[in-house]
N, C-alpha and C positions, 0 to 999 in steps of 0.2 A: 351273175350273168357272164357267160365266155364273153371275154373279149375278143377271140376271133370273128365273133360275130358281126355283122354289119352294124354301122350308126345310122340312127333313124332321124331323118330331116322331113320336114312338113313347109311351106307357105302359103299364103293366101288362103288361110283356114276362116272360116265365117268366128263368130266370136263362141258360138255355142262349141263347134267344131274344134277348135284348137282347148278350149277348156275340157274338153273329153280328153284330145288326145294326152295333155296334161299331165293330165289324172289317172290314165291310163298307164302311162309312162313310170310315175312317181310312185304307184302302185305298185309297181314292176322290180321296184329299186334300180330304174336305169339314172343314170345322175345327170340332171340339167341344169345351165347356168344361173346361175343369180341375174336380178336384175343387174347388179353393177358388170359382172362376168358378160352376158349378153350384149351391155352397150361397148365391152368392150370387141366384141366378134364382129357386132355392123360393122365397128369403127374397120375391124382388118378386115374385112369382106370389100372395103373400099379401096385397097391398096393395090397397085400394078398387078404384081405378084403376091397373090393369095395365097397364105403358108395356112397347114392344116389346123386353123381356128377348132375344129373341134375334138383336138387329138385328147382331149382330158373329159370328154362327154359324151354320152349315150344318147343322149335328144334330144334335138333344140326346132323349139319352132319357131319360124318366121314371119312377123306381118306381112311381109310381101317380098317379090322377086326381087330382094337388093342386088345392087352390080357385084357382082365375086361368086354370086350360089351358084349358076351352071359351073365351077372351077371344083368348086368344093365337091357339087354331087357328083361330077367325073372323077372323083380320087381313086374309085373303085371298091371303095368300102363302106360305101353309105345303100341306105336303102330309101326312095324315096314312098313319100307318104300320101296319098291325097285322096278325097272324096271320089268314089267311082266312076262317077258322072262324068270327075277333070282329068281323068287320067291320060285321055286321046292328045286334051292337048298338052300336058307335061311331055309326054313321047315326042312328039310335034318337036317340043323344045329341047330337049335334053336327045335322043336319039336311043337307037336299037343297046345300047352298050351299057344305059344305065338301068341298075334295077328298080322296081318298083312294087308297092303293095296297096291296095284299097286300103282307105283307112276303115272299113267295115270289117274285115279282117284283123287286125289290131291286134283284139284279145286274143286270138286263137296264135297269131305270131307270138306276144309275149310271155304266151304259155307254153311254148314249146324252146325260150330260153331257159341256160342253166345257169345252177349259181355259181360262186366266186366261191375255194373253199377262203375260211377268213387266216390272217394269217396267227400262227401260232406263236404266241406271249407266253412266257415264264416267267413270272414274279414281277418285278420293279423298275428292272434298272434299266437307265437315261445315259446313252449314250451321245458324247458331243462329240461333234465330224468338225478337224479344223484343216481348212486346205491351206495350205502352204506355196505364196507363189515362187514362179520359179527364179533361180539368182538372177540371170537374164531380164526380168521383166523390167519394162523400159520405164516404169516409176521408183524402180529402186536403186536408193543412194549407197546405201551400208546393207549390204547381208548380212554381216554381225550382229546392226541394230532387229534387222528381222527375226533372228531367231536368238537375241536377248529377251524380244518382246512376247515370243513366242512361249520361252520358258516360264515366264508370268503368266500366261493364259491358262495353261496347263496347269500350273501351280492353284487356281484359283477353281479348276474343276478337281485335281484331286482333295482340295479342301471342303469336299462340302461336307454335310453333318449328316445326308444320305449318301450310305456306306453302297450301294450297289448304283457302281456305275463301270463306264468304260467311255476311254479317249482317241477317236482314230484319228493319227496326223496324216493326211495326203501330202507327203512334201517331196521334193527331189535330191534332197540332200539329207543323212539322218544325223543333228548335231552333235558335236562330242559328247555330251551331257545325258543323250537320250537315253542310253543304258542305264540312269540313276533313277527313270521317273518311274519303274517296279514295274509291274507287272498288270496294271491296268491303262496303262498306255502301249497301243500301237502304231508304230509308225512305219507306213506302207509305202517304199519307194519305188516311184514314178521312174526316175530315170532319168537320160534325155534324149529321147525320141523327138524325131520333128514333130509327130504327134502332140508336141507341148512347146516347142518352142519356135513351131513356123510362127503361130498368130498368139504370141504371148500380149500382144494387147489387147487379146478380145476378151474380156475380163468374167463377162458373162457365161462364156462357154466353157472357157478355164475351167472355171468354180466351176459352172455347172457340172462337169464330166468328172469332178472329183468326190462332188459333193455328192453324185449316182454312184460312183464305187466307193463311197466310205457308207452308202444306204444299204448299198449291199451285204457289204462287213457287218453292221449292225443289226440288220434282219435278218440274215441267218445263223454266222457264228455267233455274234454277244446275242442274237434274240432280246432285242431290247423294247421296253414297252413305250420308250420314246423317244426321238430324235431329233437331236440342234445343231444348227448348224453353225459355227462360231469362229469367227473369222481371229486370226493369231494375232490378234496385237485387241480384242475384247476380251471383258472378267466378265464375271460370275459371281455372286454374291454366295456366302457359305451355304445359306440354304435356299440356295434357287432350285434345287433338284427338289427338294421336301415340299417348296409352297408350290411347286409347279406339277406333280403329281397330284395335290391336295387340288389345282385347279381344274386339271384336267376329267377332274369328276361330273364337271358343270358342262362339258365341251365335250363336241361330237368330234372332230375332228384334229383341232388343235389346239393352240393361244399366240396371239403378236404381243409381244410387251410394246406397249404404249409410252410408258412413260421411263425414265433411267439415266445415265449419266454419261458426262463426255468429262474423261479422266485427262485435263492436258500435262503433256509431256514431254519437258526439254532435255536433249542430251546434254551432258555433263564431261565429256572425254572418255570417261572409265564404263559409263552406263548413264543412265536416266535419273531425272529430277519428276517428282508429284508438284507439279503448282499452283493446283487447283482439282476440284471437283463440282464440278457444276450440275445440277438437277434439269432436265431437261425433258418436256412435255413434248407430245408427239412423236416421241424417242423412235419408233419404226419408220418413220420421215426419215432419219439422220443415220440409221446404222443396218447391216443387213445379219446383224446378230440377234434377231428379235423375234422370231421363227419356233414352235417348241412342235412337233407334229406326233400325234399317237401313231404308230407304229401301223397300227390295219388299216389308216389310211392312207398312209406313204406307202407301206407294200402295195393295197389298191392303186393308185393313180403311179406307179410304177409298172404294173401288170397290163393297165392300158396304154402305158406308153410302148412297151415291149413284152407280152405273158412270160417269154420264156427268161426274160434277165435274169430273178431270184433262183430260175433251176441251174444257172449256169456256172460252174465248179471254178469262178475265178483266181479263190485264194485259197492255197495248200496249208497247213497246221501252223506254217510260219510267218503267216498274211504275203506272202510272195504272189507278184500279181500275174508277171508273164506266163499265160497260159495262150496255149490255143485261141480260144473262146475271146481271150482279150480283143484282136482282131476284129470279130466280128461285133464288137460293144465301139472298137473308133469308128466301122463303117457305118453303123445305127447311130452314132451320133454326130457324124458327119453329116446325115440327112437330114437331121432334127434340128443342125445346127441355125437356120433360115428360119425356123418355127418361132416369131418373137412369143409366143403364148405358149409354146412345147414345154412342158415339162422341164428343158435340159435347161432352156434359158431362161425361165421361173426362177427355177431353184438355184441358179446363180445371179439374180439380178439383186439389186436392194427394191424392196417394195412392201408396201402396206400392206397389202392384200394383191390377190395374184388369182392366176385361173388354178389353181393346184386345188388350193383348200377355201373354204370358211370359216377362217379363224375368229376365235371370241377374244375381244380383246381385254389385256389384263395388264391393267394398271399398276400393280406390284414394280417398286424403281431395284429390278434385283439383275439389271445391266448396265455395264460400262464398255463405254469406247473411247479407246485409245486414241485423243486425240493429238497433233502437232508435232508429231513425230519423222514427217516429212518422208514415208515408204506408204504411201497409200495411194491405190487405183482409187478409178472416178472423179467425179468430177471438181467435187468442193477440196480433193487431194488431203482430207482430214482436217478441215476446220471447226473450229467449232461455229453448232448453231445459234448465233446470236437471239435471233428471232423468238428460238423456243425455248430462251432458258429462263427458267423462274425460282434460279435459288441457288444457293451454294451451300455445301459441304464440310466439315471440321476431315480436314484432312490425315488426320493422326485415328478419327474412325471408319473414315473412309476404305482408309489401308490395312485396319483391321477386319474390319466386313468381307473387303474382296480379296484379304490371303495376300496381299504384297509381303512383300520379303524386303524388311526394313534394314538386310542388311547388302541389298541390290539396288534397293531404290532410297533415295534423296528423298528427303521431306520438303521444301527451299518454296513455303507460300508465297505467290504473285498478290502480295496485297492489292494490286490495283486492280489486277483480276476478279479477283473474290470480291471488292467494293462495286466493281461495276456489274457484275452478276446479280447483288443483290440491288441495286438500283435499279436496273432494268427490268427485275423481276415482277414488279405490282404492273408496269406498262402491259409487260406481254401478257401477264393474268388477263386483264382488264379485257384489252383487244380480244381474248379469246371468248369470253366472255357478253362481247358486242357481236 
């Protein structure tokens, strides 16, 4: 379906009536929200200022005139839907400027859209996007410590035991070291444009706007058939790339890891201390490394955020970003920036589930995060989750599983830690379980 084309809104449909349109719709391949998605769009449809709830959907229909729809159908891109009969008084309501369609016309409308080409995958390989905040940012104490931690993250995607991948670092600084990490790591400098360092606390935008130019990087030059997004101070288990293709067989869309680890980590003067590993349930609650998305659907829900992004020649042979075109990618995401449901702020937020995708979720404990390191945005600022933790870790396999470098990092176990980990672990079972 062109996404130039108009989105299709419907309410106050009889019940037979909206289950046509439905059907109609989903037949069409237009994408509509999920029940959860949905309750989340009343909920913004109720807000002052109504940001464009439906910028990631094709058609949504409404029980009834909630307060926000006249905002939404004046966007100028929707096309409104209704029974022949009600259309006098839709007009009445909405005016000369918005459009409209009987819904008995329908099929002949959604047969005269086109389709999406899909996007084009070559072979395998899982590309992870790590943004990099910037020195400035007003939760960081040690930049050293940021890209100590960094180096470890990276270390832990070039060790997986699936050989075809690629690493793109969105960072503003590229560290001494980065020329050592070969030839499957890039690291794309930002710079320091106010563009990044007016609103360095808005954390969600940040990410977001980095995390769309390293989607770009990866859907067109690496052509990757999957993408994660992984925040620089989270691992990787050696074969998360192997068990996470093997899952994405079962998935239309993508996967959230559910379940994984919160690695704590004290500084030690020279570097960092492992003194502990803890197991932790509900793990995409607590980290926003949890994300693994197939490729034709993240270039999809990129093409409805903006069709032309992927055609736009941002990065030259040598990932250099300042182009032309750069420009008009901050103005497009200066607008989106207010979209709490847009795509920009999605993709930079931590969350379970989001208006993006339908992710299946996958229980596999093949993530870690870095916690107690005191360089963390949001809000818990890296603690670990008490609540969700149900076990602890032999931490000498721990650091062999996720590729630590035992001669960077400290072994130095918080016995009390790890005792009280597993004490508390049969409570929180239980409770979940109630």
């Amino acid at each position: 379906m062109s996404r130039s084309l108009q989105k299709l809104i419907t309410a106050e449909l009889g019940a037979r009536d909206k289950r046509d349109f439905v059907q109609l719709c989903l037949s069409a391949g237009l994408r509509m929200p999920s029940t959860w998605q949905f309750g989340q769009i009343e909920h913004a449809l109720r807000a002052p200022n109504v940001p464009d709830v439906l910028e990631q959907f094709d058609a949504c229909a409404f029980g009834r005139a909630v307060q926000g729809l006249d905002q939404v159908a004046a966007s100028g891109d929707t096309l409104f839907v209704a029974p022949r009969n009600s259309l006098p008084n839709w007009r009445d309501r909405f005016g000369d400027t918005q459009s409209f369609a009987a819904l008995e016309e329908l099929p002949s409308i959604l047969r005269g859209r086109q389709a999406v080409e899909p996007q084009n995958v070559v072979g395998d390989r899982v590309s992870f996007i790590i943004p990099v905040v910037h020195p400035s940012g007003g939760n960081i104490k040690d930049y050293n410590a940021v890209e100590w931690l960094l180096k470890q993250t990276i270390r832990s995607c070039l060790s997986q035991s699936h050989d075809d991948i690629s690493v793109i670092v969105m960072c503003h600084k590229i560290p001494a070291w980065g020329d050592a990490m070969g030839s499957k790591v890039t690291f794309v400098l930002l710079g320091d444009g106010p563009e990044w360092t007016e609103n360095v606390l808005d954390v969600r935008e940040d990410k977001g706007k980095k995390h769309l130019l390293g989607a770009h990087l990866a859907l067109t030059n690496h052509r990757a058939r999957a993408v994660m997004f992984l925040d620089g101070d989270d691992l990787v288990r050696r074969d998360f790339a192997q068990q996470a293709l093997s899952a994405m067989g079962q998935s239309d869309e993508g996967l959230v890891v559910t379940r994984g680890f919160h690695a704590a980590l004290q500084t030690n003067g020279a570097g960092f201390s492992l003194t502990a590993a803890l197991r932790i349930d509900e793990f995409h609650h607590t980290c926003g490394s949890c994300r693994i998305f197939l490729a034709e659907m993240l270039a999809d829900r990129i093409n409805r955020w903006w069709p032309d992004f992927l055609s736009l020649p941002l990065f030259d042979d040598t990932a250099t970003l300042y182009t032309p075109d750069f420009a008009r990618f901050l103005d497009k995401a200066k607008n989106s920036a207010e979209n709490e449901f847009g795509l920009l702020r999605v993709l930079g937020r931590h969350a379970a589930q989001s208006m993006v995708a339908e992710l299946t979720p996958w229980r596999s404990p093949l993530v870690a995060k870095g916690c107690g390191h005191g360089n963390h945005d949001g809000p818990r600022k890296g603690d670990v989750h008490w609540k969700r933790c149900v076990g602890a870790a032999d931490l000498a396999e721990f650091a062999d599983d996720f590729a630590l470098d035992p001669a960077e990092l400290a072994m130095e176990a918080d016995s009390k830690m790890t005792l009280y980990a597993r004490a508390i672990a049969p409570f929180n079972l239980i409770k979940r379980l109630i």
